[in-house]
N, C-alpha and C positions, 0 to 999 in steps of 0.2 A: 433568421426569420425566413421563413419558407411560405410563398402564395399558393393557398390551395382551391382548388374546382370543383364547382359540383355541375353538375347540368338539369335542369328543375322541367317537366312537362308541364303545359296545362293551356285551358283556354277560356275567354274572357278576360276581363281587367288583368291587366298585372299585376301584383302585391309592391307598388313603389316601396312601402314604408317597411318593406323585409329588407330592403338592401342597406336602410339606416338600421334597422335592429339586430340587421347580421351583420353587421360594418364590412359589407360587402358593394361590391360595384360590376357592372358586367362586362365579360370578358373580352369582346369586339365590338367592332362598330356594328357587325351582324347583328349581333345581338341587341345594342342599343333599337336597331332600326325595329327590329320583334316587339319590343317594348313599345315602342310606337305604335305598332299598326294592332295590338291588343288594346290602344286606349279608342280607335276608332270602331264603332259597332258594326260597319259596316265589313270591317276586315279581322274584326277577332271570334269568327266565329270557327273557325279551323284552331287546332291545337299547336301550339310552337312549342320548340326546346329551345332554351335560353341556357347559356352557361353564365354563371356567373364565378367572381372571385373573390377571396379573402385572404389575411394574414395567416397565419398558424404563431400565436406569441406563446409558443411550446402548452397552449391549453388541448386538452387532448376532446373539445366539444368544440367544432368550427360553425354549425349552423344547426337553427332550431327545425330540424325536419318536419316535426308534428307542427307546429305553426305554419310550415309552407304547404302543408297538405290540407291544413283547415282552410288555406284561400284557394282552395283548388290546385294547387300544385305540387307533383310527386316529382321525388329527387330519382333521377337515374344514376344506377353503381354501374360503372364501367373501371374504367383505369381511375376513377376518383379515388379520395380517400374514405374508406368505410366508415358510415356512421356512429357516431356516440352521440347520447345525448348533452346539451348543451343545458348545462346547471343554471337555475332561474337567480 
C-alpha cells in the first residue's frame, strides 16, 4: 500500500467533507493550520494550497477531481500522481 498526494488550490471554506469522501487526511500540520484559517472569514479570503493524503489500495482513481473543483478547488500536478477518474 502506497500514500499518495495531491495538492488542491482554492479559497473560501474548505470542502471538510472531501477528505471523508476521499478517505483522505491532510498532509502536515501546515496544512491542518490552512484548513483552519479558510473556516475564519476574516482570513480566508487569500487562496491556500493544502496538500492532502490517501492510500492507493492498488485502485488506479485516488481522488474525485471534478467534485474538488465544484467546491472551488483545483488539484495542482507536480510530482503527484496523474489524475484518473475516480468511478462513482
Amino acid at each position: 500500500m502506497k500514500v499518495c498526494k495531491c495538492t488542491f488550490v482554492g479559497k473560501g471554506i474548505f470542502p471538510l467533507d472531501m477528505l471523508r469522501y476521499d478517505r483522505c487526511w491532510p498532509a502536515t500540520t501546515e496544512d491542518v493550520m490552512k484548513i483552519a484559517y479558510c473556516e475564519d472569514p476574516m482570513l480566508n479570503k487569500e487562496s491556500y494550497e493544502i496538500t492532502v493524503c490517501t492510500y492507493n489500495y492498488t485502485s488506479p482513481s485516488l481522488f474525485t477531481y471534478d467534485r474538488w473543483i465544484s467546491f472551488g478547488w483545483k488539484p495542482l500536478f507536480g510530482n503527484e500522481d496523474k489524475p484518473t477518474k475516480k468511478k462513482k
